[in-house]
N, C-alpha and C positions, 0 to 999 in steps of 0.2 A: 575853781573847778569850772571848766566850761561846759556847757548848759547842751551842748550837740556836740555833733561830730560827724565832719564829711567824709562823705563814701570816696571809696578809689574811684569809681567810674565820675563821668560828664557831670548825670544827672544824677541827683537825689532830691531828698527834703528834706527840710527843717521844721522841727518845732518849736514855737517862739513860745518863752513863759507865760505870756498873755494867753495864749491858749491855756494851756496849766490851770490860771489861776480862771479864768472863765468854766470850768469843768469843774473844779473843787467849788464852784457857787452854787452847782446843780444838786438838787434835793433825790437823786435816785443815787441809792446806794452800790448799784452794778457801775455805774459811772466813776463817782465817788472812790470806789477801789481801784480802777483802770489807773485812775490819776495818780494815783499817790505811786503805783506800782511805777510809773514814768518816771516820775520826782526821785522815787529809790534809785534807780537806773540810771540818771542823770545824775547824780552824786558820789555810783560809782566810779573807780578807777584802778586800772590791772595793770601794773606795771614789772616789767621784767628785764631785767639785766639795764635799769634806766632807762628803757625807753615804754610809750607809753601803750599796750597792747587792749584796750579798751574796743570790744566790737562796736564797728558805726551803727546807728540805728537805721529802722528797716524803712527803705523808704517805695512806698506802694504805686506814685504814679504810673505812668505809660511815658506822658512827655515831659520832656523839660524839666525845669527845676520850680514847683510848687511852695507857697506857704499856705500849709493847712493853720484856721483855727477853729476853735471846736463847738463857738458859736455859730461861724458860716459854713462849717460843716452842716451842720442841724438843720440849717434854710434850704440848700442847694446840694443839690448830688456833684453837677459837674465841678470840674474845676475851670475857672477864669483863661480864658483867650489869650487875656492882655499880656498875661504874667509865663507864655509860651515863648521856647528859642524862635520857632518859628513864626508864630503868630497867625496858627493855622487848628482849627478843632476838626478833626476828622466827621464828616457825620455822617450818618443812615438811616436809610428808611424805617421809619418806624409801624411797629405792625398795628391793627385795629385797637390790639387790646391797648396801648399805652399810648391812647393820646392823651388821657385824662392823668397822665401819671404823677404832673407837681400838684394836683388838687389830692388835698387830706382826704384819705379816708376814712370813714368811721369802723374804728378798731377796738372798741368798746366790749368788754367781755372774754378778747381772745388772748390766751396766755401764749406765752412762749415756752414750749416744750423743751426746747433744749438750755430756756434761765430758770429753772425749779422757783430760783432767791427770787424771780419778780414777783411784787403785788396784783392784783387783779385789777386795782382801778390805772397803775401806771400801761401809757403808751408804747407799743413795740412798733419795728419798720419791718415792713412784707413787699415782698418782691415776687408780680405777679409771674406765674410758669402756666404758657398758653401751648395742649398736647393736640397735635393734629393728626391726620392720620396718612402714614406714606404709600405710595405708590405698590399695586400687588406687583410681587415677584416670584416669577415664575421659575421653577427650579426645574420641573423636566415634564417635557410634550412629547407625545405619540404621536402624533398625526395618522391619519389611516391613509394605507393605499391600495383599498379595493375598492370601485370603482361599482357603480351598479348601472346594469346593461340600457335601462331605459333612464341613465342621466344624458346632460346634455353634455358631457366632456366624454361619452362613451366612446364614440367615434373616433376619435384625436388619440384615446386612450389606446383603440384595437388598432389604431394605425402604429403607432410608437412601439408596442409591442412585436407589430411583424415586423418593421426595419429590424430590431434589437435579432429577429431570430434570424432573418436570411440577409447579417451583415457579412461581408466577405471574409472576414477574418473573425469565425465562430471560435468560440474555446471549446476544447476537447472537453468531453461528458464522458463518464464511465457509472454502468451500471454495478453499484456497491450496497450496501446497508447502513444508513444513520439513521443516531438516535437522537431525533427531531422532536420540537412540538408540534402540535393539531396546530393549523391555523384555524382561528378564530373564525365561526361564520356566521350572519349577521342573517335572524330570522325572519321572515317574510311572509305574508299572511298574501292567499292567492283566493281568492271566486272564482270557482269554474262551476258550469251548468252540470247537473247530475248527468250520469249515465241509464240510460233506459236500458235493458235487454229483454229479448223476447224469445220464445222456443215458437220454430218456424218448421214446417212439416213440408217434406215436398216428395212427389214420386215420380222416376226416373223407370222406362222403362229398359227392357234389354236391348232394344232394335236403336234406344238413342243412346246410349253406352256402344254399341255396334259403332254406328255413326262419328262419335267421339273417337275414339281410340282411334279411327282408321282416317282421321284427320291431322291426327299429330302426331312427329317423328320418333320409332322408336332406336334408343340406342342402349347400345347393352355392353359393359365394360366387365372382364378380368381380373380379379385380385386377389393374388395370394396369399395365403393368410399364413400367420407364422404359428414355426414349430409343426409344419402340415406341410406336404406334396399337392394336397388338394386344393385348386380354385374359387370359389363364390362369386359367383355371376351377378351385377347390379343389373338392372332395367331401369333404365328412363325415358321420359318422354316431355318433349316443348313441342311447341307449337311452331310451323315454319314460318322462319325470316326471322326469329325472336334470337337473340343472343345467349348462348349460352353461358350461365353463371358460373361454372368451373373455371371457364378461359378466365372470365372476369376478374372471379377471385383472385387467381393465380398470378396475375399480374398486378394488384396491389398489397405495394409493400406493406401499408397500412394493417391490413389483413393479416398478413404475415407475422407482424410484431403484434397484435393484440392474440393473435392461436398461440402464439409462444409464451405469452406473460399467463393467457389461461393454463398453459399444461404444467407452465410451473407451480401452478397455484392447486391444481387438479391433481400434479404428482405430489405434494406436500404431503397431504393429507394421508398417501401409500406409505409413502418413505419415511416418513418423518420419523421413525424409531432410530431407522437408519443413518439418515442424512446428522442426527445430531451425535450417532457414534463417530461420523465422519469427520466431524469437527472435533470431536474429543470433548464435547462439552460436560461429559461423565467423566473425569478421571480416575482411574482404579486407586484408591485407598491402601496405602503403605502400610499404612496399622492394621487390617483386616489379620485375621488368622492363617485362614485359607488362602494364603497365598501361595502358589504353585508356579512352576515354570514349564511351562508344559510346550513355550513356541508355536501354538494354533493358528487358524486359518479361515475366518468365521465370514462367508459370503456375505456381500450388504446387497447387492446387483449386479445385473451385466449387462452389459451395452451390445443387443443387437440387432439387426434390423433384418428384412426378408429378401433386401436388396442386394445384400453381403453374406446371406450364407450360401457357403462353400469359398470364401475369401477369406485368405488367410490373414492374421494379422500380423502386418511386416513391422512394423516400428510404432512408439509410442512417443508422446513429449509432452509433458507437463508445462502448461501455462506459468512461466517466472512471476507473474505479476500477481496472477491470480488463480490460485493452488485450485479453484473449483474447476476449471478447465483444461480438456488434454485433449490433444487430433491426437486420431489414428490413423492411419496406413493401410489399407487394405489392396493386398497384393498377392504373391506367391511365394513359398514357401517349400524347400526342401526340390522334388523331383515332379514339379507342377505340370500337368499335360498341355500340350501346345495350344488344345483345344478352350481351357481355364486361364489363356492370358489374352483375351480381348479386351479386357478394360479392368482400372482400378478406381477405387473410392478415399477419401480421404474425409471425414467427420470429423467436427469439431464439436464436442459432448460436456454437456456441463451438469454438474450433479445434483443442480435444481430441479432438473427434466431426466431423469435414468432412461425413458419408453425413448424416445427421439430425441435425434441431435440437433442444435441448431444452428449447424453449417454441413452443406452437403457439397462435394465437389467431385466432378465426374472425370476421368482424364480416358485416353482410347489406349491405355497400356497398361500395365500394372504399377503398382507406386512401392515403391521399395525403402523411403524411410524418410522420414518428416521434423526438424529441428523448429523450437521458437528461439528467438532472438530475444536477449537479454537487456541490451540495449534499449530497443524497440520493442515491446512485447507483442505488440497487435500481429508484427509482422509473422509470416510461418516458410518457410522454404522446404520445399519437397523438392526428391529426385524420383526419378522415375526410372524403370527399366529400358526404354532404348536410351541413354545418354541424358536427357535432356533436365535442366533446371528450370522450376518456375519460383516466385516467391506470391505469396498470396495475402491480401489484408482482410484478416478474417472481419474487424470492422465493418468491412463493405461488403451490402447485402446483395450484390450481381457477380455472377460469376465469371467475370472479368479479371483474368490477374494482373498484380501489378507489373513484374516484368518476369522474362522467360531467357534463357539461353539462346543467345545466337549461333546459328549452325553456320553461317558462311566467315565468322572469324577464326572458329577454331570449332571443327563436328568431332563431336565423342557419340558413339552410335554403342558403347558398353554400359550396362547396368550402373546406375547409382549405387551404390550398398551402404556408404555412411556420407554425412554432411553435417560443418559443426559453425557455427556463425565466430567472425575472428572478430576480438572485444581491446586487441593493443593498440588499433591505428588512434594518433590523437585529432585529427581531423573533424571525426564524427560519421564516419563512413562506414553505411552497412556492407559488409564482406563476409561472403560465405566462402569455406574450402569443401571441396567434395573429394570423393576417390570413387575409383571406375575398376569393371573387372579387368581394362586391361593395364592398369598397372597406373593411369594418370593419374595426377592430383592436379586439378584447378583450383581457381580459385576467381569467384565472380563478385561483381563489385555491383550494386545497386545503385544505379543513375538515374537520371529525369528522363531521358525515355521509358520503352518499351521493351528492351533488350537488356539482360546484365552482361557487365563485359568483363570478358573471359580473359583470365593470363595463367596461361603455365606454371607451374612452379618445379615439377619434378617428374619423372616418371621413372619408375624403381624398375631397377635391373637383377636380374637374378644370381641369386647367391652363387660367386666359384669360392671353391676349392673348402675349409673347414672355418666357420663364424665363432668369434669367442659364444659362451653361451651352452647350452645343453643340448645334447643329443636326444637323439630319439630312443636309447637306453641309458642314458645318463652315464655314460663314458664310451669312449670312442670304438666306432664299429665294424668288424672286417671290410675288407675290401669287398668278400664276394655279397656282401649285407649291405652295402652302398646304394641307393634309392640312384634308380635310370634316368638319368638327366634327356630328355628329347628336346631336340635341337629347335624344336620349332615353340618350346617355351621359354623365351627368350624374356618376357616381363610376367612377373608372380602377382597375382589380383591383389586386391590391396580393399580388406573388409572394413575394415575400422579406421576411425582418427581420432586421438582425442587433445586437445589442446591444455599445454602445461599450465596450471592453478596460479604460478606467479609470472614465468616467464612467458607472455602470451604471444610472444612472436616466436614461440618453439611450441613443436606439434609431434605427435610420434604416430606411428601407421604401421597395424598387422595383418601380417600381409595372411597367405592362405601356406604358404610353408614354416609356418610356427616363428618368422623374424615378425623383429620390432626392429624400425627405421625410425629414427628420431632427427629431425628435418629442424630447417629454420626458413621463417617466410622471408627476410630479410637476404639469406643468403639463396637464392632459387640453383637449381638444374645441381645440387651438390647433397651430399649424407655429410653429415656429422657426425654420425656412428650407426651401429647395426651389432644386434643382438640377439640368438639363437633362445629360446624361451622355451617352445612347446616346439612337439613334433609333427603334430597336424595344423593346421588351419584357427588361427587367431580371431574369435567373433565378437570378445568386448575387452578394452583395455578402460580400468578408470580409477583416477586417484582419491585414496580416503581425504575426506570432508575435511581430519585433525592433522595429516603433515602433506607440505607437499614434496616429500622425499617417497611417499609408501605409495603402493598403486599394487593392484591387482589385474590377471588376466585368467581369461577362459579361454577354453580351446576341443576340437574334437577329439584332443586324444585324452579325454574324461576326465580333467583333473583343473584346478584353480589353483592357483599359484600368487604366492604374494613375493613382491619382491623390492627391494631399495634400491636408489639408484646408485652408482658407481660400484653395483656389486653383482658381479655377472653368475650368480644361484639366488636362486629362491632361499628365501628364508623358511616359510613355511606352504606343504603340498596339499589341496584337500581334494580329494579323491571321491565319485560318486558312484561309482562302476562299472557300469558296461556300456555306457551312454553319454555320447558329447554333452558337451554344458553350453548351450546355445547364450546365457547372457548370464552375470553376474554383476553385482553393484552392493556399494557400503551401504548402510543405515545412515540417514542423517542424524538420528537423533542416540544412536547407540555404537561409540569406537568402534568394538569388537564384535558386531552382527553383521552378517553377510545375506544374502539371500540368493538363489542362481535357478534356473530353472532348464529342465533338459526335457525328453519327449514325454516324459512320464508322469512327473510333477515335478512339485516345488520344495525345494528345500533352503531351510534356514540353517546356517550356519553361526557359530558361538567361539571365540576363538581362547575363550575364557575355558572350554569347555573340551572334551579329547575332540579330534580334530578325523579321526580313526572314520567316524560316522557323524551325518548331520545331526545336528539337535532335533529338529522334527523333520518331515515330508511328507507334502499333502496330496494330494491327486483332486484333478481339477475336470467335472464333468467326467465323458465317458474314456474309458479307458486304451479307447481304441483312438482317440482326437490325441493328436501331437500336443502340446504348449510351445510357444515362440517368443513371446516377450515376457518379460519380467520390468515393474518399475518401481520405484519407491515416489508414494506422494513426495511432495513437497516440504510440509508436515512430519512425515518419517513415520504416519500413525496409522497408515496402512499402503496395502501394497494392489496393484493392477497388476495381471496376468493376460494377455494375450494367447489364444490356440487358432490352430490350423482350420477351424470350422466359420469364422469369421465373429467370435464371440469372446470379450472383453469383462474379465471376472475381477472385480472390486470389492478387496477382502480387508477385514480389519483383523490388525494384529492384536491377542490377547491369549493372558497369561503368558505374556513376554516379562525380560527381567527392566526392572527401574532403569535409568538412565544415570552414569556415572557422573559424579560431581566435574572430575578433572577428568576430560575425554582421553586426552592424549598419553595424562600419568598409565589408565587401564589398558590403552593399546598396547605402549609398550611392557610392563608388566605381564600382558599377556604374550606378546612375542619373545620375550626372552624364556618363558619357561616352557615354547617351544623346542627352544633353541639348547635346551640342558642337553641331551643327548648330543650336540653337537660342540665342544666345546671351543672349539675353534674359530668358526664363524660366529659366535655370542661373545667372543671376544674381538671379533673384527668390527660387528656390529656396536659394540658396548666405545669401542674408541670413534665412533665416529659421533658419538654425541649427539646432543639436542637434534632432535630429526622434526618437530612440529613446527608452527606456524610464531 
């Protein structure tokens, strides 16, 4: 039986029996056992299938092929140079603690914890472990970057800051609300010398009071105070050659924005019951008992000023971006004396500030209706009553517009009445379409000048002979009942536009003889159809929120009308009665709620609900003031009213019904069981299927 056995690889080792028997000479019995265990091991032998499967023994060098024995073990840790393939000891520095390390040391007394079986007087080998201590590491630094006024990098530091602010390419900043933390501010202990005060006596007679006053300039200003005819006269007085602080103020912006950030902070405090119904931050409670549908109308404020009454207010438009802001239009209305159209105002009102607006804009004609841009939101386009277009960035705080209509490419000298910004071009190009009373539709394009530039699109001609569509009795009318065609009205005004929800390069336009012309920007100077609707004059045409198949219109001949497209009748009529319906529009947030408003007041309509009469109507102020606009916030969670006295009433909707899960399932559910009594057309309507979005 052989006494080893060589590994597969190069290198191994061997144990020669001389070692063996030098180890079984040794008097410690932990030794004594190792050996004999070897001697078993080396006498066995595993043999299988005849050949000889015996594991080779373990062999522990690094290099080369070693013979350990087990007395030069005991002397020397290393292993011998000579007896290496290469004839090479790798070596390294060695640390303080082991230089002394072939010198014995005395190990007298110390057991070994992990041999229980050794004696106390026998010898154990210890291997010194020297713990040092490493390097800190840093896992996470703050660094501060405030900066204290009297260091010495302050200077470099306020320099760096102003490049950063007046770099030519600023990023756009928008006044909003986050929910920020405090920065941190770092406290500072100051000496300053006390304040003395003293109570100081002096007597002034009348003759140098006399003296006084007739030294310095009096001036004495005018101002009307609101809700009053009557005046309040100021008196002042400066001293001559000094400047006066009015001019001054007036002309720093600075001033400007810090009166504005006060009044909003000033009006808080008023409104604040208000301003948080306006956000809906209460929501009415489902589970309550008391729940009632009552469709109410409950004032929060109104926007008006003493510069604007007796101006009426002509259009309204809700800020896209930013539901707390909407210009109004302040202009003419109805049968306005010649004397009441020298000039109009245009406001831009936010509901942080209800007392004053914070954009005023004066024009020398009346303003007739005011669109934001959806696109762009800062931008605002107004039309005015002699013709002309401006677009305005309410941003900027001079009253400079961005650009206006050019008269010498193409003069429209007719009323604006609607204007709607076109959102299909893929370029990025702000365009607005307008309509004129006398029949044009333009259409202006916002460029890097000063002028937008104007192109034609259409100008409607007047209806011959009979339009598919409805009559002004709802079936066809004798001859001698035939409305007198005068020859010299040759194009019908054209009050309205509104742009189709999907297909945005299609617009449709009501005119004042109860037609809807439905246009395409793409195809100019042509109709693509025309449709008899109402018998009077068209004032709002607009599609619900949930299809874009469904649209309603208003009109003077007292009745709102819903209707589908490829279907030349109304589906369902609602009737107010003796009174044109100057504006109607959907709920954003409720399918089957309508709201419309006529001279009288306001009414909400329910389509869930008989259609016979409004669900409610309010009357807004005095009863002898017209109303003119009607809007739905943004929100859908309250409504703005517009009247003829130049004042702008902000009402929140309550005891209204919940909001349907599936908008569009309730719509039509509720149009069809208008449609019972009609069996016909509920079956024309029922095949045309899915009509939402």
């Amino acid at each position: 039986m052989s006494s080893s056995h060589a590994a597969p690889s190069s290198k191994s080792v061997k144990f020669y029996s001389a070692s063996l028997s030098a180890g079984a000479a040794s008097d410690s019995k932990f030794v004594v056992d190792i050996v004999n265990r070897l001697e078993e091991r080396n006498r066995l032998q595993v043999p299988i299938d005849g050949v000889d499967r015996t594991p080779a023994n373990l062999a522990p060098p690094f290099f080369g092929e070693e013979a350990f024995v087990w007395s030069r073990f005991r002397e020397q840790f290393h292993p011998l140079a000579n007896d290496m393939e290469d004839a090479t000891v790798p070596t390294a520095d060695k640390p303080d603690g082991f230089d002394n390390f072939e010198t014995q040391p005395n190990y007298e007394g110390v057991i070994d914890r992990r041999s229980p079986s050794l004696e106390a007087g026998q010898k154990t080998y210890h291997v010194k472990i020297r713990l040092t201590e490493t390097d800190d590491i840093v896992l996470f630094e703050s660094p501060s970057h405030v900066v204290s006024l009297d260091a010495e990098e302050a200077a470099r530091v306020q320099e760096q800051n102003r490049r950063f602010e007046t770099r030519p390419k600023a990023r756009r900043t928008a006044d909003a609300e986050a929910q920020t933390r405090d920065l941190p501010c770092k406290s500072r202990s100051v000496n300053t010398e006390c304040i003395h005060r003293q109570d100081v006596a002096s007597f002034v007679s009348n003759y140098d009071m006399y003296d006084t006053y007739n030294d310095l300039e009096r001036h004495t200003k005018e101002i009307n105070v609101a809700d009053s005819a009557s005046k309040l006269e100021i008196t002042t007085y400066s001293r001559e050659g000094m400047e006066d602080i009015d001019e001054r103020l007036n002309r720093n912006a600075n001033f400007h924005l810090s009166s504005m950030i006060l009044q909003r902070l000033l009006a808080g405090n008023v409104y604040r019951e208000q301003q948080i119904r306006f956000r809906n931050m209460y929501p009415p409670d489902p589970c309550r008992e008391d729940i009632r549908y009552l469709y109410r109308l409950d004032v929060l404020w109104t926007y008006r000023t003493v510069e604007t009454l007796g101006k009426p207010v002509a259009s309204a438009s809700w800020c896209p971006a930013n539901g707390d802001i909407v210009a109004l239009a302040y202009g003419i209305y109805g049968h306005t004396g010649s004397d009441d159209r020298g000039c109009g105002f245009v406001y831009v009102w936010n509901i942080k500030n209800p007392v004053n607006p914070e954009r005023r804009y004066r024009f020398d004609c009346p303003v007739t209706c005011v669109a934001f841009s959806r696109r762009t939101p800062q931008l605002l386009a107004v039309g005015l009553y002699d013709g002309r277009v401006q677009v305005r960035d309410i941003t900027d705080t001079t009253q400079t517009p961005l650009a206006v209509s050019n008269r010498d490419r193409f003069p429209v000298y007719q009323p604006i009445w609607d204007l709607k910004w076109v959102e299909f071009d893929n370029e990025g190009k702000d365009e607005v379409i307008a309509v004129s009373q006398n029949g044009w539709v333009m259409k202006y394009t916002l460029t890097i000048g000063q002028y937008l530039l104007p192109y034609p699109l259409l100008r409607l001609d007047r209806i011959e002979g009979t339009p598919e569509g409805q009559t002004s009795t709802g079936t066809s009318a004798p001859a001698d009942q035939q409305p007198v065609r005068v020859q010299s009205d040759l194009h019908p005004q054209a009050l309205c536009v509104t742009i189709h929800p999907v297909q945005k390069d299609k617009y449709y336009i009501g005119t004042d003889e109860g037609a809807v012309h439905w246009c395409s920007i793409n195809d100019p100077f042509q109709h693509l159809g025309v449709l008899q609707m109402h018998s009077r004059g068209i004032f709002c045409l607009e599609y619900s929120p949930w299809s874009p198949r469904i649209f309603l219109t208003c009109s003077g001949d007292w009745s709102i009308r819903i209707w589908i497209e490829e279907l030349p009748e109304p589906i369902v009529t609602l009737c107010t009665g003796f009174a044109p319906v100057q504006a109607a529009y959907w709920s954003p947030t409720n399918s089957t709620v309508i709201a419309s408003v006529t001279r009288s007041g306001v009414q909400l309509w329910d389509l869930k609900r008989r259609s016979s009469k409004p669900a409610s109507e309010t009357t807004l102020g005095s009863l002898t003031t017209a109303l003119t606009v009607v809007r739905f916030t943004n929100c859908g969670r309250c409504l703005l009213v517009g009247d003829a006295e130049g004042k702008a009433h902000v009402c929140a909707l309550e005891d209204m019904p919940f909001p349907p899960h599936f908008q569009y399932r309730e719509l039509q559910s509720a149009l069809y069981g208008k449609l019972v009594t009609t069996p016909e057309l509920l079956t024309r309507v029922k095949r045309m299927g899915y009509l939402g979005y």
